[in-house]
C-alpha positions as CSV (number, residue, x, y, z in Angstrom):
1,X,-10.8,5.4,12.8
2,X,-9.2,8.4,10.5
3,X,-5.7,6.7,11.4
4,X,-6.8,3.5,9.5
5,X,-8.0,6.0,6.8
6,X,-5.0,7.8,6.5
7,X,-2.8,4.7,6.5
8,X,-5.0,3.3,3.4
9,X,-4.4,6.7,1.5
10,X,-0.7,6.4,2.1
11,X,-0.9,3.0,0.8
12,X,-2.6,3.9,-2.5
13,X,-0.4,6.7,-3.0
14,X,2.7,5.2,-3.0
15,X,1.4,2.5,-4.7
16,X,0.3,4.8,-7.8
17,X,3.2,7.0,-7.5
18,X,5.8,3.5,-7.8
19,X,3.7,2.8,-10.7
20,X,4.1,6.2,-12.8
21,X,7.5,6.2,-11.7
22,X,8.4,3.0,-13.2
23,X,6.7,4.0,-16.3
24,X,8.3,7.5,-16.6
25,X,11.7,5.8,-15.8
26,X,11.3,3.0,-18.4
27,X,10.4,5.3,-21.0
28,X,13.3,7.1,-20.3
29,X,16.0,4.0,-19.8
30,X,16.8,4.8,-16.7
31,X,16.7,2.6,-13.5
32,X,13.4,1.8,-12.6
33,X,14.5,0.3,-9.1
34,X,12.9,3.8,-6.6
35,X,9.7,2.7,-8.1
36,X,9.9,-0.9,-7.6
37,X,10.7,-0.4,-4.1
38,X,7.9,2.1,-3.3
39,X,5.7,-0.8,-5.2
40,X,7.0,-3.3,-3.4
41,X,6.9,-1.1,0.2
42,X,3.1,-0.5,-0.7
43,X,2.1,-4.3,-1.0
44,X,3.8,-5.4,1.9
45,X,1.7,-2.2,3.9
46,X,-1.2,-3.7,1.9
47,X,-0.9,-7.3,4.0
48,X,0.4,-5.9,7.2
49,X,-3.2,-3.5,6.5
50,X,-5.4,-6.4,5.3
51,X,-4.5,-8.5,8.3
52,X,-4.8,-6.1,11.0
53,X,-8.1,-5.3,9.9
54,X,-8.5,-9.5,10.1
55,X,-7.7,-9.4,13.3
56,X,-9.8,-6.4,14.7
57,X,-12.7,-7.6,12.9
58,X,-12.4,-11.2,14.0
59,X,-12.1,-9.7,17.9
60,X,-16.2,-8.0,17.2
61,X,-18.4,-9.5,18.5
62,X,-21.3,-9.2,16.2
63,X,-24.6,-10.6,17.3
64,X,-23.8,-11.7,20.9
């Protein structure tokens, strides 16, 4: 269970640190592309997350 834990963590970290990145970076005029990718990395762990959790939740059998 502290393995999905520490995969959500990850996923909110790199999500926030894309975000200040891009900031810092476009305050700056420079290229803002690190922090679109780390963005863009963190949504995609985001589904793959989401729907794993779909699936082990759909496989419970609650109430039977």
């Amino acid at each position: 269970m502290e393995v999905f834990i520490i995969y959500w963590v990850i996923v909110v970290l790199l999500f926030v640190i894309g975000i200040i990145q891009i900031i810092v970076k476009a305050a700056k005029d420079q290229p803002v592309k690190p922090g679109l990718k780390l963005v863009i990395a963190s949504v995609i762990m985001l589904v793959i997350g989401a729907g794993a959790c779909a699936v082990i939740l759909s496989n419970l059998n609650i109430g039977h």
